[in-house]
N, C-alpha and C positions, 0 to 999 in steps of 0.2 A: 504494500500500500504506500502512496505517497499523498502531499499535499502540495499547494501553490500557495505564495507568499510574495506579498511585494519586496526587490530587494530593497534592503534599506541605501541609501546613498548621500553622499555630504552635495554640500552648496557648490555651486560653479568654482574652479578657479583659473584666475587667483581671484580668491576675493570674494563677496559674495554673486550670486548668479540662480539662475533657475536650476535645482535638481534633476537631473536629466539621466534615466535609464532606459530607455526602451526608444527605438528611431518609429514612426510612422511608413510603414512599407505596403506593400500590393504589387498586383500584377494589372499590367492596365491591356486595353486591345483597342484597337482600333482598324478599320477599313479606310484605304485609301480610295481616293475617288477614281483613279485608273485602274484598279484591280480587275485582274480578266473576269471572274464571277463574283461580280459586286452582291448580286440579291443573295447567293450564296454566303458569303462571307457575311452579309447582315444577320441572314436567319443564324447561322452559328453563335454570333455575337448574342443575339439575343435570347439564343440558348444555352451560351454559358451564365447568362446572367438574368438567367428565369429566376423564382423561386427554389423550384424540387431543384434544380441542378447545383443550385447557391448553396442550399442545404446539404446536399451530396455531397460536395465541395469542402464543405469546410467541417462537417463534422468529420470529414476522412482525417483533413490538417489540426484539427482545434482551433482553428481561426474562428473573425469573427467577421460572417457575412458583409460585405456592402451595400447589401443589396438590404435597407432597412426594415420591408414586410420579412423577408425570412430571418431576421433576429428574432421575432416572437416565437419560431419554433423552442419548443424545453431544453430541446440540445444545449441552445446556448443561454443559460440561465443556471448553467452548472458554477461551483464554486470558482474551478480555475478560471474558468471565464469569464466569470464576474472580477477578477484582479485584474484578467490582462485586461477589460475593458475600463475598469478603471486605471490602469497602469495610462494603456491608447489618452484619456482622458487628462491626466492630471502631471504625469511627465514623460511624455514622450515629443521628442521633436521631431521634426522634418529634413533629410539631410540634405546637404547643400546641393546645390545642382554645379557641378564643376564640370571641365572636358576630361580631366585627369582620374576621373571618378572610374576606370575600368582598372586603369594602373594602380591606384590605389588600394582597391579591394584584392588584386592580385599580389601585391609587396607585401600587404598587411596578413591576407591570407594565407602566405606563405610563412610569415613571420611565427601564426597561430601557429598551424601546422607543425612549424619546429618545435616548439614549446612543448606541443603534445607527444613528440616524438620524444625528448628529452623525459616529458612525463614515465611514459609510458618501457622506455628500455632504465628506469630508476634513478634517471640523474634527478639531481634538484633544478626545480625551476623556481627562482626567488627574482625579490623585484629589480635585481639587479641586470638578470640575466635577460626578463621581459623589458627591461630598459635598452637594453643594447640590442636587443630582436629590433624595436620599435626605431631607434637610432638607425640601423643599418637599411630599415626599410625607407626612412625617411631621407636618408641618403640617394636613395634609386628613384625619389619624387621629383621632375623637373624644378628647378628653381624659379620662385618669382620674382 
C-alpha cells in the first residue's frame, strides 16, 4: 500500500519567491490547415478529447483530464488526485518557452540518468556530486 502527499518545499531562491514543485505539463494536438485528410484528423482530434476517451486516458496515466465534464467521473476524486490537483493548483508553474528547451531536457536528463546509475551500482550520490552533474550539464547549455 502507498499514499500521496504534497512534497513539502522552501520559498524561491534567493530570497523569498513562490514555492514551486510541480511544472504545468500536457500533450497538446493540433491539425494543420494543409493536412492531406483534414476531416480525418478533426474526427480523431475530437476523439481523443471526447469524454469516454478522456477518461480512458487518464485513468490509464493518473492524470487529470482536461477535458473538465470528464473530471466528474469518481476516478478522479481519489485521494492522490485530489493533491496532485491541488499541487496543479496552488504551486505548480509553467515552464519557460525557450529554443534550447530540447537540449536542455536532454543534458539534464542525462545528468538524472547518471545519478541513478551511480545510485543504483552503490556509489553515493550527495549534493555534491548532483552539483557537479548539474554544472557539467550546464556547461553543454549555449551561452547567452
Amino acid at each position: 500500500d502507498w499514499g500521496v502527499a504534497p512534497a513539502p518545499v522552501r520559498s524561491g531562491k534567493p530570497g523569498p519567491g513562490k514555492a514551486t514543485n510541480s511544472m504545468v505539463a500536457g500533450i497538446n494536438m493540433g491539425v494543420f490547415k494543409n493536412t492531406d485528410n483534414r476531416d480525418g484528423a478533426l474526427k480523431f482530434v475530437k476523439f481523443m478529447t471526447s469524454d469516454a476517451e478522456q477518461k480512458i486516458l487518464n485513468k490509464a496515466y493518473g492524470s487529470i483530464p482536461p477535458v473538465k465534464s470528464a473530471q466528474s467521473d469518481p476516478a478522479f476524486s481519489a485521494p492522490a488526485v485530489a493533491v496532485l490537483r491541488d499541487t496543479l493548483a496552488t504551486s505548480a508553474a509553467a515552464l519557460p518557452q525557450v529554443p534550447e528547451e530540447s537540449q536542455f531536457e536532454t543534458v539534464v536528463g542525462t545528468a538524472v540518468k547518471e545519478l541513478f546509475a551511480d545510485a543504483a551500482a552503490g556509489r553515493a550520490v550527495t549534493e555534491q556530486s548532483v552539483r557537479e552533474k548539474l554544472e557539467k550539464a550546464q556547461q553543454q547549455m549555449p551561452k547567452k
